[in-house]
VEXDREN-2710 file (C-alpha; in Angstrom, 1 decimal):
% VEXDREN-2710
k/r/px/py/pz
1/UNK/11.5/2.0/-6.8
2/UNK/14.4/4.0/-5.2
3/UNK/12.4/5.1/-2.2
4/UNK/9.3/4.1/0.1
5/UNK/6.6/5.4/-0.8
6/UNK/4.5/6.7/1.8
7/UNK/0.7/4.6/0.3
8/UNK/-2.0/5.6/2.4
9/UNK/-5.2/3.7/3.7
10/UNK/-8.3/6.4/3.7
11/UNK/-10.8/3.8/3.3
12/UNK/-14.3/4.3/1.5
13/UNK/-17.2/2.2/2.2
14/UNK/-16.8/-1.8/1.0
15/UNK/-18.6/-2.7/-1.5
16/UNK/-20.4/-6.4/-2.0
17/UNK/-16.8/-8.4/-2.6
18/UNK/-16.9/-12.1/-2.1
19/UNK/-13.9/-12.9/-4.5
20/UNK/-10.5/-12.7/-4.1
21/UNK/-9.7/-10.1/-7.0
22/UNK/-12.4/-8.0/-5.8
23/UNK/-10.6/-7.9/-2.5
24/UNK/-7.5/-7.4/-3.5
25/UNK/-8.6/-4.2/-6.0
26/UNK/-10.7/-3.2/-2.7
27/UNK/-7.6/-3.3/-0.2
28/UNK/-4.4/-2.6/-2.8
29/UNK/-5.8/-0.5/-5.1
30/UNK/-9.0/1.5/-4.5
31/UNK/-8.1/1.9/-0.9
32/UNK/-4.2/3.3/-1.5
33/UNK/-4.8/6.4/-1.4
34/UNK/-7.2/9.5/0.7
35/UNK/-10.7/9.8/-0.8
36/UNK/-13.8/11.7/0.5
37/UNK/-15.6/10.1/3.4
38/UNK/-19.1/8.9/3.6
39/UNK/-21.6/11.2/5.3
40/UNK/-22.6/8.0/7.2
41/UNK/-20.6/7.7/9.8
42/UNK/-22.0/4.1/11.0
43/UNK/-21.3/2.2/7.2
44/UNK/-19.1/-0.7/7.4
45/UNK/-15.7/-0.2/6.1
46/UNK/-12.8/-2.5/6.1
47/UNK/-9.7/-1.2/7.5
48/UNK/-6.1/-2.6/7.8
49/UNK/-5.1/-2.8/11.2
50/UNK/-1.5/-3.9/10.9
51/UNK/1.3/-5.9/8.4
52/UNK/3.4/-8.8/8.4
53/UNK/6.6/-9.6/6.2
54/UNK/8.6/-12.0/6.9
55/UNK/11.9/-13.0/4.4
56/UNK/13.6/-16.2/5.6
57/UNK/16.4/-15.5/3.5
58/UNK/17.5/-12.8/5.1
59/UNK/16.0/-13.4/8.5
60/UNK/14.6/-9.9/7.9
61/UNK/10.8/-9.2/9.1
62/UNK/8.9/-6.0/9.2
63/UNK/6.0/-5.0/11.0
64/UNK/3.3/-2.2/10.7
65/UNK/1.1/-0.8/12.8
66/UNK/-1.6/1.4/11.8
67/UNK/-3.7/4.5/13.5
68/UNK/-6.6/5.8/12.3
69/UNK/-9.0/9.1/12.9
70/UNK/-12.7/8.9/11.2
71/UNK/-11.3/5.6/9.3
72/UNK/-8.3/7.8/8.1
73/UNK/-5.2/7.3/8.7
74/UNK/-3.4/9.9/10.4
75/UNK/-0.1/7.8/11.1
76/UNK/1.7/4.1/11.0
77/UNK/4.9/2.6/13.0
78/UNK/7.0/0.2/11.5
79/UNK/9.7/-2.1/13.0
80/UNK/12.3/-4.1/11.2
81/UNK/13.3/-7.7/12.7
82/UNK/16.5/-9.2/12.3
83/UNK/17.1/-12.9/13.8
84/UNK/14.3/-11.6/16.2
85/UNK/15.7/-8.8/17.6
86/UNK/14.8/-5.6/17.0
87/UNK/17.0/-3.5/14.0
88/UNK/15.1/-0.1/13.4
89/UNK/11.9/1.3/13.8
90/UNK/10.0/4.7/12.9
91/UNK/7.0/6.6/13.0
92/UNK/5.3/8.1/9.7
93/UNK/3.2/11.0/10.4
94/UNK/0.5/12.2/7.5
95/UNK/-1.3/15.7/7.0
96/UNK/-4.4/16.1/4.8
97/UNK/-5.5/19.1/3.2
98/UNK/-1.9/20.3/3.8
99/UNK/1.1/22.1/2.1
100/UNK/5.0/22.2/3.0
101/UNK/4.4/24.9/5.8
102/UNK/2.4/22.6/7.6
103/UNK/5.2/19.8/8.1
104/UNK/7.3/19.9/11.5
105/UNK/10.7/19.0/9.7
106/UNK/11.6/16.0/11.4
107/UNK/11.5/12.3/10.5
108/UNK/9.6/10.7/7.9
109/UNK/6.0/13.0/7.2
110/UNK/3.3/13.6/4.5
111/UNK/0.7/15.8/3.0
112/UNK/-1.5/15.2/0.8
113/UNK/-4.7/16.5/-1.3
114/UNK/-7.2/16.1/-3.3
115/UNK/-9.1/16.6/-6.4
116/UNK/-12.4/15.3/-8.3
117/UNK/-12.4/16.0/-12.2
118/UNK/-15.4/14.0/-13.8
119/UNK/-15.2/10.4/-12.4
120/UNK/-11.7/10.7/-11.7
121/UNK/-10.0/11.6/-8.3
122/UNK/-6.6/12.9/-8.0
123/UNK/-4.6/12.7/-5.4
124/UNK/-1.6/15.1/-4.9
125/UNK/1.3/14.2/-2.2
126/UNK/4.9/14.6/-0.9
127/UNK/6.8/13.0/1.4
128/UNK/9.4/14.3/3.2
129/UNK/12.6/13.2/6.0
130/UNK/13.7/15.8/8.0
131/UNK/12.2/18.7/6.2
132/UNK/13.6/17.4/2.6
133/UNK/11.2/16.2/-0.1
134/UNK/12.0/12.7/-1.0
135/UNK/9.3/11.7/-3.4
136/UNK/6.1/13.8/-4.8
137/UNK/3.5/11.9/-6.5
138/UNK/0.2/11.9/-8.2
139/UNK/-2.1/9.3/-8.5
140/UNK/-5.4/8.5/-10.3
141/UNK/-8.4/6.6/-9.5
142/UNK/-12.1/5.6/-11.4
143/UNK/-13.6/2.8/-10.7
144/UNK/-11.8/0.0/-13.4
145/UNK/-7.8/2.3/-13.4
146/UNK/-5.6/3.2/-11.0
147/UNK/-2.2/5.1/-11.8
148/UNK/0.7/6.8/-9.6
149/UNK/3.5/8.4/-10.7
150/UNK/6.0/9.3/-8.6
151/UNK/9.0/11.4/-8.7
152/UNK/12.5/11.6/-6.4
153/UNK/14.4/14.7/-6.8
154/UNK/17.3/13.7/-5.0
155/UNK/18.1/11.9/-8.7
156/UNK/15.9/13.3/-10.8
157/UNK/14.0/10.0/-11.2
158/UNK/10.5/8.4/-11.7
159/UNK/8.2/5.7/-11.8
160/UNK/5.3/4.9/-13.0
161/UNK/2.5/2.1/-12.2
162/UNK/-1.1/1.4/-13.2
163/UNK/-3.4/-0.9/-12.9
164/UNK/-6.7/-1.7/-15.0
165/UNK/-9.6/-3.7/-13.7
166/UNK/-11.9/-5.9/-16.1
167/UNK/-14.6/-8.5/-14.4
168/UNK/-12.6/-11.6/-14.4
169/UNK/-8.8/-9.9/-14.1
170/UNK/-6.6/-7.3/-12.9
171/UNK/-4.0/-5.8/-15.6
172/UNK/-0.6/-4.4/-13.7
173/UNK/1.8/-2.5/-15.5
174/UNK/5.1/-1.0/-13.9
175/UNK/7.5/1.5/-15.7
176/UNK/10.5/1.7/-14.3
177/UNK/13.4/4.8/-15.3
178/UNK/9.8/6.3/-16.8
179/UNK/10.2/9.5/-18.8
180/UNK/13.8/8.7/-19.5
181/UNK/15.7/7.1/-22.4
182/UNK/16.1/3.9/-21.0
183/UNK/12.7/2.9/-19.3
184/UNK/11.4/-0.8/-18.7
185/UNK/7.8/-1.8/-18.4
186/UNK/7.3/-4.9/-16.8
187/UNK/3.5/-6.2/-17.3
188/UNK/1.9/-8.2/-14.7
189/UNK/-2.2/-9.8/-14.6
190/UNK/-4.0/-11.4/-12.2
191/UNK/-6.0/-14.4/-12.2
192/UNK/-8.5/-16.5/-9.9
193/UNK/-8.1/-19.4/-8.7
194/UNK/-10.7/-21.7/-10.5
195/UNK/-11.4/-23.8/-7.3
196/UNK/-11.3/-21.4/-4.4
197/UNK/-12.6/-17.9/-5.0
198/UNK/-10.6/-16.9/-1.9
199/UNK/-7.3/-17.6/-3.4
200/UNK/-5.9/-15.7/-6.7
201/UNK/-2.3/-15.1/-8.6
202/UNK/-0.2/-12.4/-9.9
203/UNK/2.3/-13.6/-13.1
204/UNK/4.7/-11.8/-15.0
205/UNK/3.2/-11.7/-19.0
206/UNK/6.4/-13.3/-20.8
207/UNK/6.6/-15.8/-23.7
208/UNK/5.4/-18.5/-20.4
209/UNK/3.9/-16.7/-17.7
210/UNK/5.3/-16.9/-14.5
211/UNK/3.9/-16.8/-11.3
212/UNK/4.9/-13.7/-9.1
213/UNK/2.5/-13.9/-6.2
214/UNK/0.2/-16.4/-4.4
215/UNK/-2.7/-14.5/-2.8
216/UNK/-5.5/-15.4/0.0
217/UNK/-8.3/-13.9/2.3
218/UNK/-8.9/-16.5/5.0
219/UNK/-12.4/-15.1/6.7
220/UNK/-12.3/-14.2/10.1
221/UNK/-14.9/-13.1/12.6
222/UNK/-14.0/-9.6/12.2
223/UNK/-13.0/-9.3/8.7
224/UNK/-10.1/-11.3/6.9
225/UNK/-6.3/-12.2/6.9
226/UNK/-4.8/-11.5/3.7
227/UNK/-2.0/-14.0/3.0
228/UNK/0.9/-13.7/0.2
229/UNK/3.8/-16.0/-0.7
230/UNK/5.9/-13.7/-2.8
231/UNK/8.2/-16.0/-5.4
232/UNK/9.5/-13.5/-7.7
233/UNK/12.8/-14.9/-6.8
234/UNK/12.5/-18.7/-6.1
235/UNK/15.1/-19.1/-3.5
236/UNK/14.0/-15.6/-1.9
237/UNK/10.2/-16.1/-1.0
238/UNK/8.8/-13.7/1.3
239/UNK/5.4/-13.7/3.3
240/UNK/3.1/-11.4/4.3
241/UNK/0.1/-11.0/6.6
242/UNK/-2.6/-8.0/6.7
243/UNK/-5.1/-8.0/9.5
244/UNK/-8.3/-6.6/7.9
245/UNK/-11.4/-5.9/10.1
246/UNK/-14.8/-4.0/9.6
247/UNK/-15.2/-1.7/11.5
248/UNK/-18.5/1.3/12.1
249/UNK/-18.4/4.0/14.0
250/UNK/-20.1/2.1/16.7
251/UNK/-16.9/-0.2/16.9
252/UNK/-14.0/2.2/16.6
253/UNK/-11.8/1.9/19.9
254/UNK/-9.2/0.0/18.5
255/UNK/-8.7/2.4/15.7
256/UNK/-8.5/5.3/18.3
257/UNK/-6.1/8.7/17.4
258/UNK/-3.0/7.7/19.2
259/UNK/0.5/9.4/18.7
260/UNK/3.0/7.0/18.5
261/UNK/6.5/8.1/19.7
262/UNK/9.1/9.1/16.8
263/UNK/11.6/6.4/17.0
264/UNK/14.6/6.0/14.7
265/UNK/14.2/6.0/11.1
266/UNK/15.5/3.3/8.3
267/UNK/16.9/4.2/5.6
268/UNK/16.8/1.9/2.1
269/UNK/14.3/-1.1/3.0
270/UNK/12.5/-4.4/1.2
271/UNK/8.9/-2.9/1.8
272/UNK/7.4/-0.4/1.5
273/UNK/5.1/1.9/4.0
274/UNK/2.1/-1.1/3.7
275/UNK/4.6/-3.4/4.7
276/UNK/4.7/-5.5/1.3
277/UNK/7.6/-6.5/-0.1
278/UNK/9.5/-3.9/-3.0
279/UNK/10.6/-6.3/-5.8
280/UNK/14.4/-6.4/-6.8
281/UNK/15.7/-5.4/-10.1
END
C-alpha cells in the first residue's frame, strides 16, 4: 500500500474471547474501524492504549499513542526512532459524522461515516494532508468478513483486502494494483497454536506455506500485551507491542480527550497509523 492508511479504533463491546484468533479478529479486524456505541456506558471494552515497532535492521522504531472520547478515538501521535533519537513525529486528528468542510487543512486529518444495510456496516472515509485527499476508502464489516478498499488519487491507484472468519481460522486475502490490468492477490490464513491458545500464526498459502507472523496475548492485570515477530523477510524481522486494557466508564481517566500538539509530519513510512509494520513488495 502506497500510503498510510488512517485505521481507526472505535471499539464495541468485547465479547467472551479466550483464544488467540478470537483476539486478534477482536482487536485487527472488528475493531478497525467506527461502529455505533453501546447504550451502556459502564460495559467493558478493550481499548488500545498505545504501539510498539521496533525493526533492528534498520534501527527504525515507531511509537503510537492513542486518545480517546466515549471509547472513540478522536486522535493518535506517532514518533519515529532512529538509533534512539528522535526522527519525525505527528499528530492525526479524526472527525466523525463529518464531510470535507469540516477539516482545518493542515497536517494529517480524517472523516469518516457510517452506514447499516442488513447485517452489514459500512464505513465511509478520507484522509487528507494539508487540505489534499490522499486516500478515500470504504470498508465492510458482519460478523465472519471484513473488507476495505481503498483508493489514492494522487496515482489513480487501489487496494483491496479482506478477511473471512470461520471457527478454527482466519482467511486474509490482499489485492494489490486492484481494478487494474496487472493486479496480484496474495492469500494469507491463520492458524492456532495447538499447545497454547494464547499464541497463533499468519502464513502465506503457496505450494509450502510459509510463516509470515508469530502472534501472542500475554494477560495482564488490565487487559493484554499483544506480541508479534514479523518474518516476512528473514533477515528483516520486526516486532511489535500493543498495550490493550479494559476499560468502563467508571475507569476512563487515562483515556481522557486530550489535544496533542501538531508536530511535524512523515512522509513514506514502514507502518502504518496502528503502528504495525506495512509489508514490502
Amino acid at each position: 500500500m502506497k500510503e498510510m492508511i488512517f485505521f481507526l479504533l472505535f471499539m464495541v463491546p468485547l465479547a467472551m474471547a479466550n483464544t488467540c484468533l478470537d483476539l486478534y479478529w477482536q482487536t485487527k479486524i472488528s475493531t478497525i474501524k467506527s461502529f455505533p456505541g453501546s447504550s451502556d456506558h459502564n460495559q467493558e471494552r478493550l481499548l488500545p492504549i498505545s504501539t510498539r515497532n521496533y525493526e533492528p535492521a534498520d534501527s527504525l522504531e515507531s511509537i503510537v499513542q492513542f486518545f480517546y472520547t466515549n471509547w472513540k478515538i478522536d486522535s493518535l501521535t506517532m514518533s519515529y526512532y532512529r538509533d534512539s533519537a528522535i526522527d519525525t513525529a505527528y499528530t492525526a486528528y479524526i472527525y466523525r459524522d463529518a464531510d470535507d468542510v469540516d477539516i482545518k487543512g493542515g497536517g494529517n486529518e480524517e472523516t469518516v461515516s457510517q452506514e447499516v444495510i442488513g447485517d452489514t456496516i459500512i464505513f465511509h472515509t478520507k484522509d487528507f494532508f494539508d487540505g489534499e485527499p490522499i486516500i478515500i476508502g470504504e470498508a465492510k464489516y458482519t460478523d465472519l468478513y471484513y473488507s476495505s478498499l481503498s483508493f489514492y488519487p494522487r496515482d489513480s491507484s487501489y487496494n483491496f483486502i479482506e478477511y473471512y472468519k470461520s471457527s478454527d481460522t482466519i482467511y486474509y486475502k490482499d489485492h494489490d494494483n486492484y481494478n487494474t490490468e496487472r493486479p496480484r492477490t496474495d492469500n494469507f490464513f491463520f492458524s492456532a497454536d495447538s499447545l497454547d491458545d494464547m499464541k497463533c500464526y499468519q502464513f502465506l498459502m503457496a505450494d509450502s506455506n510459509i510463516l509470515i507472523e508469530s502472534m501472542e496475548f500475554v494477560p495482564t492485570d488490565s487487559g493484554y500485551i499483544y506480541k508479534t515477530v514479523n518474518s516476512r523477510s528473514p533477515s528483516h524481522p520486526v516486532y511489535s507491542e500493543v498495550v490493550l486494557v479494559f476499560t468502563n466508564q467508571e475507569k476512563t481517566t487515562f483515556i481522557k480527550k486530550r489535544r496533542p500538539p501538531l508536530l511535524k509530519n512523515s512522509t513514506a513510512r514502514h507502518y502504518d497509523l496502528l503502528g504495525r509494520f506495512k509489508y514490502r513488495r
